[in-house]
mmCIF file as gemmi writes it, N, C-alpha and C atoms, coordinates in Angstrom:
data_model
loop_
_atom_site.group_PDB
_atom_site.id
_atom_site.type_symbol
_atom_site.label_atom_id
_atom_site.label_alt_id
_atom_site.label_comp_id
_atom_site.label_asym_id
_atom_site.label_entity_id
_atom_site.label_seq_id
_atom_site.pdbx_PDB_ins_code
_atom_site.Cartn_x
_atom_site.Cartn_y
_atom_site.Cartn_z
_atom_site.occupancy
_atom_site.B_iso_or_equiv
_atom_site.pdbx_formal_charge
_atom_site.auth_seq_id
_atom_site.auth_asym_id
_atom_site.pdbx_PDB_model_num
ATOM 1 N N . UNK Axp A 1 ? 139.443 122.031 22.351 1 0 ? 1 A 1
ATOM 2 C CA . UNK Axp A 1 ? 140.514 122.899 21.889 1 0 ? 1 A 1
ATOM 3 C C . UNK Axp A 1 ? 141.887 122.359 22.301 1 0 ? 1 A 1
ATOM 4 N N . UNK Axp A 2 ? 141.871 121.707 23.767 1 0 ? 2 A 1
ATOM 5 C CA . UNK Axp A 2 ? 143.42 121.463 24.026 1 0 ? 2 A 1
ATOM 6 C C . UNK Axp A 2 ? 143.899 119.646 23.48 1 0 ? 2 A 1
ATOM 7 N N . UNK Axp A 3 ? 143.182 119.335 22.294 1 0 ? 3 A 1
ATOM 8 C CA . UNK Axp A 3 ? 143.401 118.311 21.648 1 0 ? 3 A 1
ATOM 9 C C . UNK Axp A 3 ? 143.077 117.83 20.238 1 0 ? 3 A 1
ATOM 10 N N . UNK Axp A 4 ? 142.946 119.432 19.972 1 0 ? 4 A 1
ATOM 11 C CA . UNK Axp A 4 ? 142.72 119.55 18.438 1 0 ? 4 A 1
ATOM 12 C C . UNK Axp A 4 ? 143.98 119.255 17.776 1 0 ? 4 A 1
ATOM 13 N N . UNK Axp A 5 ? 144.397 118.556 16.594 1 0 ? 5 A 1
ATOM 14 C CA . UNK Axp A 5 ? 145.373 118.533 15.535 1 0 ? 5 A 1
ATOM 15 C C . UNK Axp A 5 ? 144.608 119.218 14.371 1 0 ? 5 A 1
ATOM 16 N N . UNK Axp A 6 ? 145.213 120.179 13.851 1 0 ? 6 A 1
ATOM 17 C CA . UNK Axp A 6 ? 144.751 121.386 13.054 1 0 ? 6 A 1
ATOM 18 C C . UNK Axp A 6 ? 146.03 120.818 11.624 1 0 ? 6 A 1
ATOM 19 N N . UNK Axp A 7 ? 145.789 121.233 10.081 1 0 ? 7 A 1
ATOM 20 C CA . UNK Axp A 7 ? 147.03 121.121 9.419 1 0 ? 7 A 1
ATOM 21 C C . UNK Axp A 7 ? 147.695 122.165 9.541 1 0 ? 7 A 1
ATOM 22 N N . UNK Axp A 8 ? 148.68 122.577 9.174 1 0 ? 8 A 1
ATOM 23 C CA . UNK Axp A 8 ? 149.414 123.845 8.795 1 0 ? 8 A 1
ATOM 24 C C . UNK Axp A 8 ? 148.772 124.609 7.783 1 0 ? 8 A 1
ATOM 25 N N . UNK Axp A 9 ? 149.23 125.806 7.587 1 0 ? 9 A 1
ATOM 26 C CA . UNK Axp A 9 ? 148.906 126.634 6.788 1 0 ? 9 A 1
ATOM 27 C C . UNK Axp A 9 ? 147.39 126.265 5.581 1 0 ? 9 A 1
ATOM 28 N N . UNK Axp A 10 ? 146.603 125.927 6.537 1 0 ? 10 A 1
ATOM 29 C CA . UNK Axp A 10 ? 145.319 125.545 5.61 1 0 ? 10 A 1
ATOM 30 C C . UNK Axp A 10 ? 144.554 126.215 5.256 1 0 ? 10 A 1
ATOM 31 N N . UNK Axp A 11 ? 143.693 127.316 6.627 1 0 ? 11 A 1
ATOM 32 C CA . UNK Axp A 11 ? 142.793 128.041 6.435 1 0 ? 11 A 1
ATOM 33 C C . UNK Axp A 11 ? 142.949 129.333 6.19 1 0 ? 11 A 1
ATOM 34 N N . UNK Axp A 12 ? 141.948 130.014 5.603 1 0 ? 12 A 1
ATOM 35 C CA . UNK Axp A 12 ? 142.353 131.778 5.307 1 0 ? 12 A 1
ATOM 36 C C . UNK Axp A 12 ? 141.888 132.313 6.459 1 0 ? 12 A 1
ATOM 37 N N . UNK Axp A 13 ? 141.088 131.823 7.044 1 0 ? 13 A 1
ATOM 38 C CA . UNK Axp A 13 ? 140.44 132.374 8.724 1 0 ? 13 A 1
ATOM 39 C C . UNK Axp A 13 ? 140.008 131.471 9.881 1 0 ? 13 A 1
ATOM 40 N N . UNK Axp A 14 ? 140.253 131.634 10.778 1 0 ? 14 A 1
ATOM 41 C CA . UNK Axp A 14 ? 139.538 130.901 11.479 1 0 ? 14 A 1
ATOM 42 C C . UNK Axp A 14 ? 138.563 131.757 12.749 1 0 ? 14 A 1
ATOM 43 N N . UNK Axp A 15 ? 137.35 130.998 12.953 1 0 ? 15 A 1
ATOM 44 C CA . UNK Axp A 15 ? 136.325 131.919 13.483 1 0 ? 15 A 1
ATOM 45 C C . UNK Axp A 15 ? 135.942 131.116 15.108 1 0 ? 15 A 1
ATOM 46 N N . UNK Axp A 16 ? 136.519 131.927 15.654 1 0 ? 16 A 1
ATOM 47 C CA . UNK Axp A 16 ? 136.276 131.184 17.558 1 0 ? 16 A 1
ATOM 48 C C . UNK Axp A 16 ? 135.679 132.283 18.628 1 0 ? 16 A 1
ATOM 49 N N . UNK Axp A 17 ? 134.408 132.047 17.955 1 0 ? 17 A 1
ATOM 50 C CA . UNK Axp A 17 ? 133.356 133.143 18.913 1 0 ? 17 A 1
ATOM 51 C C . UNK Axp A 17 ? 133.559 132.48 19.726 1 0 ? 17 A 1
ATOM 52 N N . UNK Axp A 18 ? 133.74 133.242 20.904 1 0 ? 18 A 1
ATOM 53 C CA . UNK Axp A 18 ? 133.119 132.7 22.108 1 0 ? 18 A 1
ATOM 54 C C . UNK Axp A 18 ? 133.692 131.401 22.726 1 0 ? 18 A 1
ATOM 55 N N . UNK Axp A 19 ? 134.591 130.938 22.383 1 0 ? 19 A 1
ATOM 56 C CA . UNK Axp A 19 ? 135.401 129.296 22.453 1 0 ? 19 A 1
ATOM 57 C C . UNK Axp A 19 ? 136.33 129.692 23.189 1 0 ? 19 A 1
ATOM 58 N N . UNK Axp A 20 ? 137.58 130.592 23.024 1 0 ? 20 A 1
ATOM 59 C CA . UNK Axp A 20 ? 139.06 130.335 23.858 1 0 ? 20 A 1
ATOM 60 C C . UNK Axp A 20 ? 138.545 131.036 25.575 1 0 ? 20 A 1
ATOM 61 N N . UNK Axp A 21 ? 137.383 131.107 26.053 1 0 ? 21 A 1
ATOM 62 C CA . UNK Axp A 21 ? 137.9 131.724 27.213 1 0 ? 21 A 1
ATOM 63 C C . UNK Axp A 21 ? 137.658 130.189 28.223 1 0 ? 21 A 1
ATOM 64 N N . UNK Axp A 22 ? 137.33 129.291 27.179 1 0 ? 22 A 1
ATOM 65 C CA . UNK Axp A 22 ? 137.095 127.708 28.134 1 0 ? 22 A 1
ATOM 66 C C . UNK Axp A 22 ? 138.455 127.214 28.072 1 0 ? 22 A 1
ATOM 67 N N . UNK Axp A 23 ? 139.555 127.638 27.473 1 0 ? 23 A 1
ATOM 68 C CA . UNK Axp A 23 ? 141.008 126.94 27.312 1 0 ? 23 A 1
ATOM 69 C C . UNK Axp A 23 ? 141.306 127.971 28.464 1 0 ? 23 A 1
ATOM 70 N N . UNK Axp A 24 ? 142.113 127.238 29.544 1 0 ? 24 A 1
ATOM 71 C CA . UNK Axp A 24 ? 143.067 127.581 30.629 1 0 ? 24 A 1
ATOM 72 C C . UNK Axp A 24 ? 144.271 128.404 30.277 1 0 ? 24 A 1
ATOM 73 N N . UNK Axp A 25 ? 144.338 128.897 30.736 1 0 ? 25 A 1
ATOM 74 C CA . UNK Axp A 25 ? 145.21 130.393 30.72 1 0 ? 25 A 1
ATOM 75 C C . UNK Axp A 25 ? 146.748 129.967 30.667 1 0 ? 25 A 1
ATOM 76 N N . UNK Axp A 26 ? 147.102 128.792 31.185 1 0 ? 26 A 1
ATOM 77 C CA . UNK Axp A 26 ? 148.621 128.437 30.951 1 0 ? 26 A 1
ATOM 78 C C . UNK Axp A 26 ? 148.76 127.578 29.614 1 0 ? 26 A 1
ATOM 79 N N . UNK Axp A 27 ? 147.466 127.156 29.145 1 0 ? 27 A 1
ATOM 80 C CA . UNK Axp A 27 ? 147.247 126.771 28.044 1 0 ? 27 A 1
ATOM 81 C C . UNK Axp A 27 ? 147.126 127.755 26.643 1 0 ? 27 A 1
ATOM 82 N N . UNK Axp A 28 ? 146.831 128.597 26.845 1 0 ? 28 A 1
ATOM 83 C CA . UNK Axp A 28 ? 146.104 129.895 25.298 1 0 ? 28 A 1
ATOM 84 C C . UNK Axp A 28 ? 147.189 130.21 24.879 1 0 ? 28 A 1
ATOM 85 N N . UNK Axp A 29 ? 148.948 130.276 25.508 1 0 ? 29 A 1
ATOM 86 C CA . UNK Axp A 29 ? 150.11 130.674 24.335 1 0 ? 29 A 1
ATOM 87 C C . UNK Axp A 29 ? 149.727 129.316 23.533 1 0 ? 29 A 1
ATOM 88 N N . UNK Axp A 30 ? 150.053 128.34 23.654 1 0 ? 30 A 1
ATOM 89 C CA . UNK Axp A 30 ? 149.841 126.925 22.832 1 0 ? 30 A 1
ATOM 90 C C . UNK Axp A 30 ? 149.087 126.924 21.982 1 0 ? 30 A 1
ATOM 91 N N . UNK Axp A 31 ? 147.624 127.431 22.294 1 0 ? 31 A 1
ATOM 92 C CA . UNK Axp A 31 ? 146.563 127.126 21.457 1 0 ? 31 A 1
ATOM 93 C C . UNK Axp A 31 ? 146.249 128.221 20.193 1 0 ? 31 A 1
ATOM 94 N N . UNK Axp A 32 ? 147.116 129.232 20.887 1 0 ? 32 A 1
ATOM 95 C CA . UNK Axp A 32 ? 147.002 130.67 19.814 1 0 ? 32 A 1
ATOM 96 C C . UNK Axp A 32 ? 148.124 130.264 18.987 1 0 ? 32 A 1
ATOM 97 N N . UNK Axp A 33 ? 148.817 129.761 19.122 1 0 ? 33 A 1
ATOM 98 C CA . UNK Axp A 33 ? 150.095 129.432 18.49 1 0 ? 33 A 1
ATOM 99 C C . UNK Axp A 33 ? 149.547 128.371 16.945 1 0 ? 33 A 1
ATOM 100 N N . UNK Axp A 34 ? 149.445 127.136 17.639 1 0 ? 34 A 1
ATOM 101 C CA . UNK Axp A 34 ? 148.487 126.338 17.037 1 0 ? 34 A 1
ATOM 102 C C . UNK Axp A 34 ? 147.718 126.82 15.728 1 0 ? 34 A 1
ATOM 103 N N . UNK Axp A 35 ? 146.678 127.78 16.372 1 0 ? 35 A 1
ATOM 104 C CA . UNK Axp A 35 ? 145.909 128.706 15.631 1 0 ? 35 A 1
ATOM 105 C C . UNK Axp A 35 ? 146.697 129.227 14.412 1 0 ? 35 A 1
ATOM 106 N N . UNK Axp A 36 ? 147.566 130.075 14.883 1 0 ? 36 A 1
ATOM 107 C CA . UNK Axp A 36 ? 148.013 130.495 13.808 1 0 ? 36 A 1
ATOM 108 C C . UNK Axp A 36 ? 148.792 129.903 13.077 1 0 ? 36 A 1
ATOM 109 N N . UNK Axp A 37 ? 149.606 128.852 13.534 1 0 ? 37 A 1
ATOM 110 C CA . UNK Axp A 37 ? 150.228 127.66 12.49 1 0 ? 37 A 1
ATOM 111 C C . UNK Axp A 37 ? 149.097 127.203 11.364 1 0 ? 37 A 1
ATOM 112 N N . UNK Axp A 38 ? 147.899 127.186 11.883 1 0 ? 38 A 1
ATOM 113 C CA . UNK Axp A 38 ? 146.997 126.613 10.945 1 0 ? 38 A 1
ATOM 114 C C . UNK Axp A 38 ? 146.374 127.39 9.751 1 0 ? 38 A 1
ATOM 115 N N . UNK Axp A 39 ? 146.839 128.446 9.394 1 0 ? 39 A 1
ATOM 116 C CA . UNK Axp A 39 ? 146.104 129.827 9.062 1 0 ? 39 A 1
ATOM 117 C C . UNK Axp A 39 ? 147.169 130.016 7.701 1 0 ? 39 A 1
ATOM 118 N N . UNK Axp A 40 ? 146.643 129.914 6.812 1 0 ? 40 A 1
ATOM 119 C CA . UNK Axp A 40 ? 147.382 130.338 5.082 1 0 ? 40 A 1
ATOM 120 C C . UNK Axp A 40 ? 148.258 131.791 5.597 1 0 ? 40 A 1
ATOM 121 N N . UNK Axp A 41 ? 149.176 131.857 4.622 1 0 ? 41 A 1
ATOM 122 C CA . UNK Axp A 41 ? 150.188 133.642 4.739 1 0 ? 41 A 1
ATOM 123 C C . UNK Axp A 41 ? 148.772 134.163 4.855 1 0 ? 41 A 1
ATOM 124 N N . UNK Axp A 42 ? 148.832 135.43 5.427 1 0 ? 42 A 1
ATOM 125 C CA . UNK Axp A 42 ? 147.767 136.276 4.982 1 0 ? 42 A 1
ATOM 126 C C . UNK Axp A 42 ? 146.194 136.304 6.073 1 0 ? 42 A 1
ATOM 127 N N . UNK Axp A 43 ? 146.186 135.084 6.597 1 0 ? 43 A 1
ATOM 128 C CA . UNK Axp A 43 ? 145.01 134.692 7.023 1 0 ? 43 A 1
ATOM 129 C C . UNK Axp A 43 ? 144.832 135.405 8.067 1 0 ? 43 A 1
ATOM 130 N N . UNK Axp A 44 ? 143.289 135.049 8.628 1 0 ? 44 A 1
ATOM 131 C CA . UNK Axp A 44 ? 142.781 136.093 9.587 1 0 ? 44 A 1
ATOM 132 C C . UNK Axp A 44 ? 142.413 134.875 10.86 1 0 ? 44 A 1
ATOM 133 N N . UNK Axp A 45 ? 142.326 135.487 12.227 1 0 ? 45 A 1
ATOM 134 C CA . UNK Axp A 45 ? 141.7 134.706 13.355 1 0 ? 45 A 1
ATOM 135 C C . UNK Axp A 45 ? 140.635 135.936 14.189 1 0 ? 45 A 1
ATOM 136 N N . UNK Axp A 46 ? 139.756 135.278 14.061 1 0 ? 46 A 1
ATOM 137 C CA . UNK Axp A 46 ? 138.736 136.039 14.781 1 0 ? 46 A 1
ATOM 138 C C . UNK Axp A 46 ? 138.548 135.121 16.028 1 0 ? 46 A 1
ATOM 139 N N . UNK Axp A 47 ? 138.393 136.361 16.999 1 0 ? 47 A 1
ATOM 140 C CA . UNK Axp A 47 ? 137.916 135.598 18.308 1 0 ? 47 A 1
ATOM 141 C C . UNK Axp A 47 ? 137.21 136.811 19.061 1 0 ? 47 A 1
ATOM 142 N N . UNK Axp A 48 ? 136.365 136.567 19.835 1 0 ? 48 A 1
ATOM 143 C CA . UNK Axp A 48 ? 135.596 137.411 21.055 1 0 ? 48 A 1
ATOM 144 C C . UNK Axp A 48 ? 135.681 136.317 22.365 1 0 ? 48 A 1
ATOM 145 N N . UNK Axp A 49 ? 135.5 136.801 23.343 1 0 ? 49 A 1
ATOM 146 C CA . UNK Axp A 49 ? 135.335 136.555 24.209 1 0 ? 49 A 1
ATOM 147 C C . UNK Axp A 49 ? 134.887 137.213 25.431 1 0 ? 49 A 1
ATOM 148 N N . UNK Axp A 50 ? 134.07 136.601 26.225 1 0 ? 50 A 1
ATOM 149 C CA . UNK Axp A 50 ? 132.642 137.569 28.006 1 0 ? 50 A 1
ATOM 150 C C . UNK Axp A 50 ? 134.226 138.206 28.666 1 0 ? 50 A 1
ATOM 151 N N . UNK Axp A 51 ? 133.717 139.106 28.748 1 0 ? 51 A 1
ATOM 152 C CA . UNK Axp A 51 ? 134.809 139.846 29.823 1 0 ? 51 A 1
ATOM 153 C C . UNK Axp A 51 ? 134.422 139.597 31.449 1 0 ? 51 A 1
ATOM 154 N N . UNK Axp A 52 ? 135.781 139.974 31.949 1 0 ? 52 A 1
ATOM 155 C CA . UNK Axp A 52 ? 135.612 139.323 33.388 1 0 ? 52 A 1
ATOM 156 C C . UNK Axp A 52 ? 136.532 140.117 34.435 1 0 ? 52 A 1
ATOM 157 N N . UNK Axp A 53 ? 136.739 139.473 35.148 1 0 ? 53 A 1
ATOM 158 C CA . UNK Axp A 53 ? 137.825 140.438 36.207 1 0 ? 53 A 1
ATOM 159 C C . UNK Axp A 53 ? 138.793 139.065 36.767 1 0 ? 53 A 1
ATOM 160 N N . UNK Axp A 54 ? 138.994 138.56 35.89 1 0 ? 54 A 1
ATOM 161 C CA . UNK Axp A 54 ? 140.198 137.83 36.433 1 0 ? 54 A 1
ATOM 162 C C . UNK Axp A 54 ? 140.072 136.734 36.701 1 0 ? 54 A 1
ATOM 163 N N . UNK Axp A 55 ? 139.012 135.828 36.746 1 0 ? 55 A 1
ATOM 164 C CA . UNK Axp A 55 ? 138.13 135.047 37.346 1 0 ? 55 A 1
ATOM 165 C C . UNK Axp A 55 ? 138.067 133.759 36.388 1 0 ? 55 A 1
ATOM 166 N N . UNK Axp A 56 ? 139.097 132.755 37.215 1 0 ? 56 A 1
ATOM 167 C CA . UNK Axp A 56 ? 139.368 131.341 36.349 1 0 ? 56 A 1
ATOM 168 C C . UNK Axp A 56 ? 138.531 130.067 36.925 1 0 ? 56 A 1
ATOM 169 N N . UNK Axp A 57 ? 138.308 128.977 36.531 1 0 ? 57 A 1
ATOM 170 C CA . UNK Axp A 57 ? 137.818 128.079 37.512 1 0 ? 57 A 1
ATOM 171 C C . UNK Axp A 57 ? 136.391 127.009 36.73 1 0 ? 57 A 1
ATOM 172 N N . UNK Axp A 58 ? 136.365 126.588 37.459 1 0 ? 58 A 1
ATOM 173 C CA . UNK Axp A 58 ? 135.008 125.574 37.057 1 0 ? 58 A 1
ATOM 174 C C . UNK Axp A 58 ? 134.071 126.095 37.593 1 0 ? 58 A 1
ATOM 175 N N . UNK Axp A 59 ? 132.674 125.873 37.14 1 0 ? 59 A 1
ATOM 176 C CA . UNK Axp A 59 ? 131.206 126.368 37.285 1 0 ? 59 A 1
ATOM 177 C C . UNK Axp A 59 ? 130.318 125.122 37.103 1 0 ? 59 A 1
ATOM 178 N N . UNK Axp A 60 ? 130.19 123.768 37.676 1 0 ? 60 A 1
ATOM 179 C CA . UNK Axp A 60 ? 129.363 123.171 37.142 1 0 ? 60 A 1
ATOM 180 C C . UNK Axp A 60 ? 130.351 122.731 36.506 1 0 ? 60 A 1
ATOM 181 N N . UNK Axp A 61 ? 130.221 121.806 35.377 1 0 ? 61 A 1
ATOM 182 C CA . UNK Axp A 61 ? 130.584 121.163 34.38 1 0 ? 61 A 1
ATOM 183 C C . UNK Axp A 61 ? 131.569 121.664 32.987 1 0 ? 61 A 1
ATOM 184 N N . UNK Axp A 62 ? 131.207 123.292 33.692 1 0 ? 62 A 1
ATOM 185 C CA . UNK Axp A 62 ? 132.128 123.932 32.668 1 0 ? 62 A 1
ATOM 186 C C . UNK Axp A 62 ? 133.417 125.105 33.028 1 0 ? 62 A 1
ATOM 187 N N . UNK Axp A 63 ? 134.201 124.887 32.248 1 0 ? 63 A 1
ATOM 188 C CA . UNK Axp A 63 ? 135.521 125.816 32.532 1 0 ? 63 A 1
ATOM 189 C C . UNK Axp A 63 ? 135.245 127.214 31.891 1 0 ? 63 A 1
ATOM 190 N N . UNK Axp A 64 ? 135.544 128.478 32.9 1 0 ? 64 A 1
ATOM 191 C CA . UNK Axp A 64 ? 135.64 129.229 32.187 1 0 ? 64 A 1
ATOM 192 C C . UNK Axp A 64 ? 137.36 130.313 32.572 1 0 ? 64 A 1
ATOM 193 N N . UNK Axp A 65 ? 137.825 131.37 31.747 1 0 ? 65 A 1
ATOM 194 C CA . UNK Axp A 65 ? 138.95 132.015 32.183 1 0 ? 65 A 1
ATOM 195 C C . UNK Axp A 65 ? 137.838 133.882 31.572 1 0 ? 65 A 1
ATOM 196 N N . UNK Axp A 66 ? 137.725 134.259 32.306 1 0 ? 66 A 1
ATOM 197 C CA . UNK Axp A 66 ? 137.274 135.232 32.033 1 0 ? 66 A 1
ATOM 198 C C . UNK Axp A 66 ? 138.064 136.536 32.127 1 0 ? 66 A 1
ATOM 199 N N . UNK Axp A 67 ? 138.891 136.92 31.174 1 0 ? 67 A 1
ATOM 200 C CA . UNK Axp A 67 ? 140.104 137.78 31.527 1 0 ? 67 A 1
ATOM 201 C C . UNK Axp A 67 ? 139.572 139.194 31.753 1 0 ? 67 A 1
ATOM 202 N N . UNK Axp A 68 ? 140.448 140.188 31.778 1 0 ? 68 A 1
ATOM 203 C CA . UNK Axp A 68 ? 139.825 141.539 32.107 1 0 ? 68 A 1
ATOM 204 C C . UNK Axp A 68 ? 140.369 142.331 30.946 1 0 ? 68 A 1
């Protein structure tokens, strides 16, 4: 995610189950931004993400930001 080149105004939606809570938290204005640069007038962004209590950091091999 923090080295994606996306075009502008391309897609009518974009679908990120479960993906932005691995992008770092000083990172997600950027990447939501991004997001929506990439998104036709009109378009939609879906996202979910595990709820958490605040809780940023590495686990093993993987990043997570688990917001509240």
């Amino acid at each position: 995610m923090l080295a994606l080149k996306l075009p502008g105004s391309h897609f009518d939606g974009v679908f990120a189950n479960a993906v932005l809570f691995h992008v770092p938290t000083q990172e997600l204005p950027r990447i939501l931004r991004e997001l929506h640069a990439t998104l036709k007038s009109g378009g939609a962004l879906f996202t979910s993400n595990p709820r958490g209590e605040g809780q940023e950091g590495w686990n093993g091999d993987r990043y997570g930001a688990f917001h509240d």
